[in-house]
Steps between C-alpha positions, in 0.01 A plus 500: 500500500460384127741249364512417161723139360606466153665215377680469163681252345786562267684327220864623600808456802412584813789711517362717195167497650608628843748766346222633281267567761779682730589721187414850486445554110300212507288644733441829312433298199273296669295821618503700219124528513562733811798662397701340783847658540765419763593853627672454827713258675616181239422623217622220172607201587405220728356544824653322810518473833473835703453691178256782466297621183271812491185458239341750301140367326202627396218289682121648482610806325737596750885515495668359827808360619564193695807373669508136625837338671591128377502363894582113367700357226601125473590477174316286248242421766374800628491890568296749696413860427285705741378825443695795683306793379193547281122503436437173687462502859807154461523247304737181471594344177632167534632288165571154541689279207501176406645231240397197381488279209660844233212723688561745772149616660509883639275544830440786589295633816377843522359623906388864423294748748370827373497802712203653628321228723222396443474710201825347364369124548225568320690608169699229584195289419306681245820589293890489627497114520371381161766817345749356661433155405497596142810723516718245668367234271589741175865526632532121559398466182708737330815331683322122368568711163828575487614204715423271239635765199864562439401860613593372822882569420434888464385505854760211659822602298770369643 
């Protein structure tokens, strides 16, 4: 089972930080590349414990919908999202937040399995893991972006 770690440091609260990577829009805006929409379940906002939210992207030419379940949530520390439904065989998406010093540093750890045995692992290998990698790093790096903007406030309006 492929896991891929990404860590990212930001110039902004922790609270910002953690509420950013929870929210919804953010997410779309973060995978616009693949068209991501949030068509089921929590659908704008920010996602928290218990909550639901169906995916619709366009990954490898093909549209598909995904629906993972937030199964943790301490907040400003940590949440959980595993997958419900989709084109993996699971996966488990865990983010883990941190401050120090004016920096909070996003971890996030990413256990995927494809379908398809030994089929799927080898994908997994060849091309799933490096994708993922760089798709995950994109949307870090799109919430580094508007962390350390004001755009932030458009997303976190309180």
């Amino acid at each position: 089972m492929p896991i891929i770690c990404l860590t990212t440091t930001i110039e902004a609260p922790l609270e910002r930080v953690f509420d950013l990577c929870r929210s919804v829009e953010v997410h779309m805006r973060s995978t616009a590349q693949t068209n991501e929409l949030a068509v089921n379940g929590t659908k704008t906002g920010l996602l928290n414990l218990h909550d639901d939210v169906t995916w619709e992207a366009t990954h490898f030419g093909v549209r598909q919908q995904l629906t993972s379940h937030i199964t943790a949530c301490e907040p400003y520390q940590f949440f959980q999202d595993k997958m419900v439904s989709g084109a993996f065989q699971s996966f488990t998406h865990d983010h883990h937040f941190f401050y120090q010093d004016g920096i909070s540093t996003v971890e996030d750890k990413f256990k995927f399995e494809s379908p398809f045995g030994p089929i799927g692992t080898v994908f997994d290998n060849l091309v799933l893991t490096e994708y993922m990698h760089a798709f995950l790093k994109h949307r870090l790096d799109v919430i580094k972006l508007i962390a350390e903007s004001d755009e932030w406030k458009k997303y976190l309006a309180k």
